[in-house]
Structure formats: C-alpha cells, structure tokens
C-alpha positions in Angstrom: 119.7 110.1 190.5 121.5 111.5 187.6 121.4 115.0 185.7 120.4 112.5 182.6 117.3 112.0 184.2 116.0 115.4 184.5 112.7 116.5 182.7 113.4 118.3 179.5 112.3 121.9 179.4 109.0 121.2 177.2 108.4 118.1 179.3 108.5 120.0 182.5 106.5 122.6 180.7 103.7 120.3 180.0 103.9 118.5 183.8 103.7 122.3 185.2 100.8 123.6 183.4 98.2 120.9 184.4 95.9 121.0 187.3 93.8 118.7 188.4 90.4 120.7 186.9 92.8 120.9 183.3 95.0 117.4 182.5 97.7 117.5 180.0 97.9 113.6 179.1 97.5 112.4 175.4 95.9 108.9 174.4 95.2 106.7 172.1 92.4 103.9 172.1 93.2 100.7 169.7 90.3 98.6 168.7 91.4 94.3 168.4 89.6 91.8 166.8 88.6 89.5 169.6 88.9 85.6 168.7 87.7 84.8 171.5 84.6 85.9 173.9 87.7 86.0 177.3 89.9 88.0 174.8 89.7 91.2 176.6 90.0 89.6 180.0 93.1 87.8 178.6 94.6 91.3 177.3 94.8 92.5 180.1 96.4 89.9 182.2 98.9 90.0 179.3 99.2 94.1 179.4 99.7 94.1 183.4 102.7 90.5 182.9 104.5 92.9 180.3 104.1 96.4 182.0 106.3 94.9 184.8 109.4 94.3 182.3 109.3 97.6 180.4 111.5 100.4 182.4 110.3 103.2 180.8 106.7 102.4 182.5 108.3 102.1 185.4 109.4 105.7 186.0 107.6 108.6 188.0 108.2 112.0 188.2 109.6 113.7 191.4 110.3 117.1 192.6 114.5 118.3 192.1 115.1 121.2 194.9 118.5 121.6 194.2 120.7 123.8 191.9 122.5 120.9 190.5 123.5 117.5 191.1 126.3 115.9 192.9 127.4 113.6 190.0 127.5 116.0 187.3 128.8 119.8 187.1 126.6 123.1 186.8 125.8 123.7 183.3 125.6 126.8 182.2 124.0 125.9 179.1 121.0 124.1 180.7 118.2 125.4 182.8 119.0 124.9 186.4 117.7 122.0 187.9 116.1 123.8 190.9 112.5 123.7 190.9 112.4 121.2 188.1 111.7 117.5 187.9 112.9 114.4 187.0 112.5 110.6 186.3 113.4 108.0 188.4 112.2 104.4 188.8 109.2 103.9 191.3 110.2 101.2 193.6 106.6 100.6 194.9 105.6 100.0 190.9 102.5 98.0 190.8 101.3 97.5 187.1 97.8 95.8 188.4 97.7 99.7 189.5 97.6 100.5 186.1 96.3 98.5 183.9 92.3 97.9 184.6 89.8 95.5 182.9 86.5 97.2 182.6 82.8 95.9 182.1 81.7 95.3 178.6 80.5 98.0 176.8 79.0 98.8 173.3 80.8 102.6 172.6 84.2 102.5 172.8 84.5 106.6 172.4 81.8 107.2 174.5 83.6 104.7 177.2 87.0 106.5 176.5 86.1 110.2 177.0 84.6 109.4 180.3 88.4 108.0 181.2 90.1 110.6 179.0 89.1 113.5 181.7 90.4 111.6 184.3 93.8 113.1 185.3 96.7 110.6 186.1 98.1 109.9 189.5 101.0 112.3 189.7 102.8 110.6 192.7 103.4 107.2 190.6 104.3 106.4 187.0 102.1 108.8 184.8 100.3 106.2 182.3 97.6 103.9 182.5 95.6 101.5 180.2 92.0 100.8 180.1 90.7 97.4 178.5 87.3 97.3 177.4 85.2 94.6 176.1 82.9 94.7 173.4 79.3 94.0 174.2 79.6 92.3 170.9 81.8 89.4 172.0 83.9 90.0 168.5 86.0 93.0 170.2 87.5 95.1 172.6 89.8 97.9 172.8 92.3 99.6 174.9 93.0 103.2 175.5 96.2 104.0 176.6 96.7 107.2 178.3 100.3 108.8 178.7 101.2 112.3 180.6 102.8 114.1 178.1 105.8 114.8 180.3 106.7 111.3 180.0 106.5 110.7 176.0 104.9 112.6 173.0 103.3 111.1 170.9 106.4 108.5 169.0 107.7 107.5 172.7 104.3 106.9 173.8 103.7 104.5 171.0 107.1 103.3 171.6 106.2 102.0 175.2 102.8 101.1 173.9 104.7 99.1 171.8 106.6 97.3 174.2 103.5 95.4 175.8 102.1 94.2 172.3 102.8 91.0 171.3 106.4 91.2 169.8 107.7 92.1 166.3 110.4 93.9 164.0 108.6 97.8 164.3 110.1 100.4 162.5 110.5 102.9 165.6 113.8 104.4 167.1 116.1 102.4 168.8 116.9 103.3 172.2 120.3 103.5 172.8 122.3 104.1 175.9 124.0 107.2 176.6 127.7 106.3 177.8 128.6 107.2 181.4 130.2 110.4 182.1 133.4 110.7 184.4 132.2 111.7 188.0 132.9 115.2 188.7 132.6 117.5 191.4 129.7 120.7 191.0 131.7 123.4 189.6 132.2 123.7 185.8 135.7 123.2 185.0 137.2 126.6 184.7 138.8 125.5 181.3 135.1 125.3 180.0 133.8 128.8 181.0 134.6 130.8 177.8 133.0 128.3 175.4 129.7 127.7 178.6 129.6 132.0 178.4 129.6 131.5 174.4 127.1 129.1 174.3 124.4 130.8 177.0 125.1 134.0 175.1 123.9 132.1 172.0 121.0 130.6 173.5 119.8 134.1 175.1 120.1 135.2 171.2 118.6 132.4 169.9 115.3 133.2 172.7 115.0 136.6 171.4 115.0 136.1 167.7 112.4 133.4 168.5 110.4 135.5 170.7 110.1 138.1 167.8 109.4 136.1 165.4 106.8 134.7 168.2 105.3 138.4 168.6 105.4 139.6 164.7 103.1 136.7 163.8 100.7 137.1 166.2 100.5 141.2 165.5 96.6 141.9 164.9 95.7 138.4 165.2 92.9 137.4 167.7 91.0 134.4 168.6 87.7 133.3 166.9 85.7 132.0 169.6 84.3 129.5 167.9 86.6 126.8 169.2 87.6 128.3 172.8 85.2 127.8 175.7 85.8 128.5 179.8 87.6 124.5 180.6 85.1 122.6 182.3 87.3 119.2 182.8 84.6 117.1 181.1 86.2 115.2 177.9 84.4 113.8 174.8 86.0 111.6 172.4 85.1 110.8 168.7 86.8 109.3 165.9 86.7 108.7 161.8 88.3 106.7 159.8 88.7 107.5 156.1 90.0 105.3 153.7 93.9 106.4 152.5 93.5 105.6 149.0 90.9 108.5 148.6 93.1 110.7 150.3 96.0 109.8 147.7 93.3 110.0 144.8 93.0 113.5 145.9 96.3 114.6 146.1 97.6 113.1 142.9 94.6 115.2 141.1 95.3 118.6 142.9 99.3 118.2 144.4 100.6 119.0 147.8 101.1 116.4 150.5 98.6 114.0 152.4 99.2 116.3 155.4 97.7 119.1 153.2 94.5 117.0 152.4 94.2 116.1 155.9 94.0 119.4 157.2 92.2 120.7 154.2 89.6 117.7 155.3 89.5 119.3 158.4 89.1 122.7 157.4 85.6 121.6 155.3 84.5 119.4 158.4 84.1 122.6 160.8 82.6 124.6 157.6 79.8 122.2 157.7 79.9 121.6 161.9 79.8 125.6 162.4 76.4 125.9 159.7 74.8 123.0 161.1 75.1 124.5 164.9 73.6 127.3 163.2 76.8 129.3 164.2 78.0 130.4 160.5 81.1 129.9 159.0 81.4 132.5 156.8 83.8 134.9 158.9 85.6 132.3 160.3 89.1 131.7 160.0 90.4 129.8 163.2 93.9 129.2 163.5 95.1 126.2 163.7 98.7 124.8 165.4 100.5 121.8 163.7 102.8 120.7 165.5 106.6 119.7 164.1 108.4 117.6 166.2 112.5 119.1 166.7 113.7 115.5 168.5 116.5 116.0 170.2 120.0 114.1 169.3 121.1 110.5 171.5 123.9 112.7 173.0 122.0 115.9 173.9 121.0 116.5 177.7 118.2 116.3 179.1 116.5 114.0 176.6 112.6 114.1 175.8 110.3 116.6 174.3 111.3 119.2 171.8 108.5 121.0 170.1 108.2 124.1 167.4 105.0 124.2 165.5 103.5 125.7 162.0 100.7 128.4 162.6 98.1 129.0 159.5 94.4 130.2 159.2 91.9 127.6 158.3 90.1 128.1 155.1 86.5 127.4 157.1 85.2 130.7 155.6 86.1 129.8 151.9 82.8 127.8 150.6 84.9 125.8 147.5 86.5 122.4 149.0 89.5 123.0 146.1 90.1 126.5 147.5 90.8 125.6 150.6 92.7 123.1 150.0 94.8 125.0 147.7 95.0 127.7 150.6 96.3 124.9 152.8 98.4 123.9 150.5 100.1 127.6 150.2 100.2 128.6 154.1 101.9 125.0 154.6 104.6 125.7 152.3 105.0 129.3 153.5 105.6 127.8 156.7 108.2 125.2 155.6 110.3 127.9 153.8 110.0 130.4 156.9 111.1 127.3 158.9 109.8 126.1 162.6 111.9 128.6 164.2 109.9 131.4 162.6 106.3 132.3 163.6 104.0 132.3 166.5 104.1 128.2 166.2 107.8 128.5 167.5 107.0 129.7 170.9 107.1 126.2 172.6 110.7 126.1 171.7 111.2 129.2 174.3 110.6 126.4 176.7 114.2 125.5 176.2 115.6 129.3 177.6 113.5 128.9 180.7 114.7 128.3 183.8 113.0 125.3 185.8 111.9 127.8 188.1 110.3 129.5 186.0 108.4 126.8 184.4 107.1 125.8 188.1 105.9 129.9 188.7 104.7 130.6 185.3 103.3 127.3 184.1 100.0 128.0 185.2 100.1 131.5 183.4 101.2 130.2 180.4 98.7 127.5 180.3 95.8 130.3 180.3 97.6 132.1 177.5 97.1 128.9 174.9 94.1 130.5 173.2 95.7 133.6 172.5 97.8 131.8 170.4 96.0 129.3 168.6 92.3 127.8 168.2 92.7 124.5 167.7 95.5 122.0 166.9 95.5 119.7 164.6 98.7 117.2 164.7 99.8 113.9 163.3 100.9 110.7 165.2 103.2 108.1 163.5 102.4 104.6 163.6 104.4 101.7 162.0 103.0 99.9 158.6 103.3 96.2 160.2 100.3 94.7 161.8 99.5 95.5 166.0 98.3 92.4 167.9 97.9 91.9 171.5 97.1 88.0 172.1 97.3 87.3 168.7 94.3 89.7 168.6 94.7 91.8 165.7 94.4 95.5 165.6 91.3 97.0 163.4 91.8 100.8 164.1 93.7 103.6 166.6 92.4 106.7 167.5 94.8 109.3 168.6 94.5 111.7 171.4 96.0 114.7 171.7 96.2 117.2 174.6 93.7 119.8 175.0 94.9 123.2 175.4 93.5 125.0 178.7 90.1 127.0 177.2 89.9 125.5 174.0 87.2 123.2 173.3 88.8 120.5 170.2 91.8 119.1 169.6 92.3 116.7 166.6 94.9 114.1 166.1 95.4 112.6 162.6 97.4 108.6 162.4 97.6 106.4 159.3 97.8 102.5 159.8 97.3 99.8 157.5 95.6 101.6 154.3 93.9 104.0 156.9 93.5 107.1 158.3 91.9 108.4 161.7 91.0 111.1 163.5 90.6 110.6 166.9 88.5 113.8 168.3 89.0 115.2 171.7 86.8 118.0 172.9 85.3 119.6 176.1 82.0 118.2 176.8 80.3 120.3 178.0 81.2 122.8 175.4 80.8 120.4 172.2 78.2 117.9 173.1 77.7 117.3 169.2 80.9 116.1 168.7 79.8 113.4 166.9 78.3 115.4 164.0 81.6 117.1 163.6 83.0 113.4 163.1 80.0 112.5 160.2 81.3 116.3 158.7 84.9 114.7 158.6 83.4 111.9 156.4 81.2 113.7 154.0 84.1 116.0 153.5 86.2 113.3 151.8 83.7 112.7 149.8 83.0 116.3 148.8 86.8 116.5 148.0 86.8 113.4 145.7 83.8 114.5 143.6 85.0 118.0 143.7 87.9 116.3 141.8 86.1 114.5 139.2 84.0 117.6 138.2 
C-alpha cells in the first residue's frame, strides 16, 4: 500500500458521513433495447465476465491507522493519513457478488428506488449493478450504484464504461502516475521552508474560504419545503425532455442549457408545491450545483474535488421567463464571484481537514447539510456516441445523485443522444408523490416554449 492510494479529503468526507440508516452512494439506471427475450439474463453474465478485468472495480476501502507510510515521507501539505482511508485491491473480489439478475418487472424506477436505499457493503468493493428485465420482453435496464468515495459522477461513468460493449468514448484517459524514489518517513530537511510555505498557504486559503462560506449564508435559513427527518426509504423518478426544445428556448431568451435546466426545475416545484396544496408563493429554496475542481494527473491523493454555486430558486416568481431570467442572473453572479467564493465553496474545506477529523466530525457535518442548502440540483456528463451492452442499445439514463442527510430531493440532470433526463431521488416516505413532481418537470418545458412564442 502506497500514500497514492489514500482517499482524497472529499472522498473520505463522503465515506465518513454515511450510516447505515443515511447512504451516500450515487446511481444511475440505463434502459437497453432488448433484441432478444434472454437479453437481460445475457447482460448480466456479460457485466459479471467484464467486472473481473476492470481494476478500478476491484478496489475496497480500508481503515489507515498510521501517521504516514513507510514508502513515502510525511507531507506536510496533506492531511495526515491517520484515521483516514484508502484503496487497495480486494483479493477475495467476487463480481457474481455484485452484479445480480433480478425477476422481471414492469417499473424500472419503482424497481430502482427500492435498491437505491440499500446501502453498499462497506467491507468489499463499494459498487454494485442490478439487471432487470422488462416484463415487456422488448427491454431491461441496469442501475448501477457507486459509493461516492470511490468515483463522482465522470469516474463512475468511466468504470460503468468499462463493462459496456467496447468503443472510442470521449472520457479521460487514465494515465499512470510515475513511481516515486523510496524514501524513508521524514521530510527531507531541504524541503521544510517551501512544506512550512505551502501549509501556511493552505491554512490561508481555509480561512478566506470559510468566510466567504459564512458571509453567504448570513440571514439565510432553510425553507422546509424540501427537508424532512431521513427516514432511509428511497424513491426514484425520472423525465426525459427532448434537447431540441431546450435549445429552442435558449436561443429565444439567451443564457446556457444549464440555465434552462434549472429554470425547468424551478417551475416544476412551483407547480409540485400548489398541487400539494403547500403554496409556493414564499418560497425560495436554495439550491446547490455542484462544479467539479478535478484534480491534476500529478496531484496526491487523487479523486474528488468539489466547490459548488449557491442561488435561490425562482419557485415564488409566477412568470416562467422571470425565473429563468433570475436563473440566468444568480448563475452568472456566481461564475464571476468564482467557486471559491460563497457558501457552495464549503466542500472544498474538506481539503484543510485532517483525516481525523473527517472520521470525528463526519457525522456532524452530515447533519449540518440542510443548513446549507435545500436541494441540489447537478449535472452528469455522458459521451455523444451510442451505449450498448450485448449489442443491446441504450434508450435512456437516469442519474442519481446523493441525498443529503434531512433533505427530502435530490435531482440529477444528463444529456445523451438528443436528450435530456432527470433522474429524481427522494425520501419516500417524505415525497410519496414523486411522480407528479416528474409530470411538473414535463409540462414545464412546455410552458417555457409557449411562453416563448407569445
């Protein structure tokens, strides 16, 4: 075991704040054409075959108590591996463990929020995929489930990748880091002024962060509309709109696709709030969008690195073209400011936290989610080029995101072939109407594009 192969701060962040009542994995369930009525069954012999040759799928997380490692020398720019965790292969690795072939069924979402709340086995590799057969005989699906401390989103679809049927995708190559020269523990002494520089930075760094973290969220409190007391239970809905109208839409009144998306949104719970009966007019939730700060090929450790963009949804504002034009203006506020700046940069303190300290605070931290945001609303890339497993085409995937501890929805946005979808994850138990929030998505498209023709 290597220092290369400890958890990144925001990675061990995310594997430190879950509990078994609360997981922290992300999903996403693709939907195949099925040519054949053993075409599920088939996908998954394939899945489990090609699990076995993928080494990223391979790896578990274990426990590091030790201040540092034997091959490398104490940083002093990096958290201290004590009380952290790390990768390492699983030599027991079983991918019939992990890949499972399930009865037929005729709801895919319904199917995949019942597996959605189930946490993954921490002792072995943290991933798993679920096949499921249409009852129609014309398709299945699979929903793959990742912990988030072993790939966001992009790597997740990277190893997703990897058990497809091969092709050319446009996704990061994975490079190997060279070997470093074995060295004793200490830091060579030669080093210390620029190590000393460089914490004193980072310390600096943390603070103008953490105020920028504390201005923002100055007389700012949660809505309620979208937090509930966790109950574990998971629902899962999704929508797909067609990308054309989206563009129609921006061409007429500017901004970006991201801006209609989360304009789109913003309209959907307008109408899901005044349908509940639970009014919309004073509500303004706000919402977290996530902005992914990858780290370099040469930095150490590798994985997650996370700031975010903080706005106020529009819900209250009745006019579709307002809100997206208030969209529009609290997204570019936030580009200028910059994702160092506002309460959406506080997952980057992750970074200036000892491992230790992720261990003991991670389950504080994770109640403190709704004090900062409401909901979260992010974006998954997927490449342009067709997904088949089989030679079974892919028709649609629904992203999963995370759901913050007491918050009740979390919405992912992906665009694939001409298309865009929301994949919906909510508590059950607090949003067992999930499903009319998913129409509101639709109708709110269609309000936009008549909204721009008047």
């Amino acid at each position: 075991m290597t220092a290369a192969d400890l958890l990144a701060p925001l990675d061990l962040a995310f594997w430190n704040i879950e509990s078994p009542e609360h997981p922290m994995h992300l999903g996403a369930l693709g939907v195949f054409e099925a040519r054949t009525p053993t075409a599920g069954a088939h996908a998954a012999d394939l899945l489990a075959a090609r699990a076995a040759g993928v080494p990223g799928l391979r790896m578990r997380i274990r426990d590091v108590w030790r201040p540092f490692d034997r091959d490398r020398p104490l940083d002093l720019r990096r958290p201290l591996a004590f009380g952290g965790a790390a990768r390492e292969p699983d030599p027991d690795f079983d991918p019939l463990r992990h890949v499972r072939l399930h009865a037929p069924t005729a709801d895919f979402q319904a199917r995949a929020g019942r597996l959605m709340e189930r946490p993954l086995q921490r002792g072995r590799p943290p991933w798993e995929a679920h096949v499921l057969p249409g009852r129609d005989g014309v398709s299945f699906a699979v929903l793959f489930k990742f912990h988030h401390a072993l790939a966001d989103g992009l790597r997740a679809l990277t190893l997703a990748a990897a058990v497809l049927d091969p092709m050319d995708l446009d996704l990061p190559a994975s490079r190997p880091r060279p070997a470093e020269p074995r060295r004793g523990p200490l830091p060579d002494v030669r080093r210390l002024p620029d190590l000393v520089r460089g914490a004193l930075s980072d310390v600096g760094r943390a603070l103008d962060i953490g105020a920028s973290v504390a201005v923002s969220t100055l007389g700012t409190r949660s809505t309620g509309a979208l937090t509930a007391e966790p109950t574990g239970t998971r629902r899962t809905a999704g929508v797909v709109v067609d990308l054309d109208d989206v563009h129609r839409v921006r061409k007429t009144v500017g901004g970006t696709v991201n801006d209609v998306l989360i304009a789109v949104v913003a309209g959907a719970l307008r109408r899901w709030l005044d349908e509940r009966g639970d009014g919309s007019d004073d509500v303004a939730p706000r919402a977290l969008i996530p902005v992914s700060r990858r780290r370099p090929r040469t930095a150490h450790p590798q994985g997650n690195r996370l700031s975010g963009y903080l706005m106020r949804l529009p819900v209250h504002d009745p006019d579709p073209l307002r809100r997206l034009a208030a969209v529009r203006t609290a997204m570019d506020r936030n580009k200028d400011a910059g994702p160092h700046r506002g309460a959406g940069a506080v997952a980057l303190l992750a970074d200036h936290v000892p491992a230790l300290g992720h261990r003991i605070g991670g389950p504080l931290v994770s109640q403190a989610a709704r004090l900062w945001f409401d909901i979260l609303v992010t974006s998954v890339p997927l490449p342009s080029l067709g997904l088949k497993l089989g030679g079974n085409p892919v028709t649609a995937v629904f992203p999963y995101a995370p759901l913050a501890h007491g918050q009740s929805l979390a919405v992912a946005v992906s665009t694939y072939r001409g298309h865009v979808h929301y994949g919906l994850v909510a508590d059950a138990a607090a949003v067992p109407d999930l499903d009319r929030l998913a129409h509101a998505l639709t109708a709110e498209v269609a309000t936009l594009i008549e909204a721009c023709r008047a």
